[in-house]
C-alpha positions as CSV (number, residue, x, y, z in Angstrom):
1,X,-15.5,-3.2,11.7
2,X,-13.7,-6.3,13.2
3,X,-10.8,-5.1,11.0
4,X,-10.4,-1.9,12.3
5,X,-11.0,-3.0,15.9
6,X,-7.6,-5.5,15.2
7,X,-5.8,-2.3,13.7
8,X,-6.5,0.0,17.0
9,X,-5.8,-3.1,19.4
10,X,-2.1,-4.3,17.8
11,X,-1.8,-0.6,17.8
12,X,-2.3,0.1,21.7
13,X,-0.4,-3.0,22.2
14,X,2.5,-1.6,20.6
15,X,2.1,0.9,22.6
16,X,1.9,-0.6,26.1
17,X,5.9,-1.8,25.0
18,X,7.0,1.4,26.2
19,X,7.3,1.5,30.0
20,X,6.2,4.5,30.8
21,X,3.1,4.4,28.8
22,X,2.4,1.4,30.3
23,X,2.8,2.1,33.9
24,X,1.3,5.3,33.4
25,X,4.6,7.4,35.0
26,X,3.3,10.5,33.8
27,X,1.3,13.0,36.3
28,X,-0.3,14.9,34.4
29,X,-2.5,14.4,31.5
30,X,-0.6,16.7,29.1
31,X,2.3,14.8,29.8
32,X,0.7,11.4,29.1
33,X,-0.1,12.4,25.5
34,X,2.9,13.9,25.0
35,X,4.3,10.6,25.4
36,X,2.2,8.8,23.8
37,X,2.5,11.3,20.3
38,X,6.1,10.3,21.0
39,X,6.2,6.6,21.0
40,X,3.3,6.7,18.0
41,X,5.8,8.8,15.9
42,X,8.9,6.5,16.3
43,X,6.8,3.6,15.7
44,X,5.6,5.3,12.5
45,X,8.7,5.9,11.6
């Protein structure tokens, strides 16, 4: 379980790289995962 929690955290850190995911610019929530599905793909690739 520990595993998996350290997967998901370096994960949402990665995440919190991209400015606008980590100031939360986005108004709505649609928009918010939009951007997230975004950054998640480029990281992926």
């Amino acid at each position: 379980m520990y595993r998996r929690r350290n997967v998901a955290e370096r994960c949402f850190n990665r995440l919190e790289q991209w400015r606008g995911i980590a100031a939360r610019y986005c108004r709505t929530a649609r928009s918010y995962q939009a951007a997230v599905t975004l950054a998640a793909l480029l990281m992926w690739l």
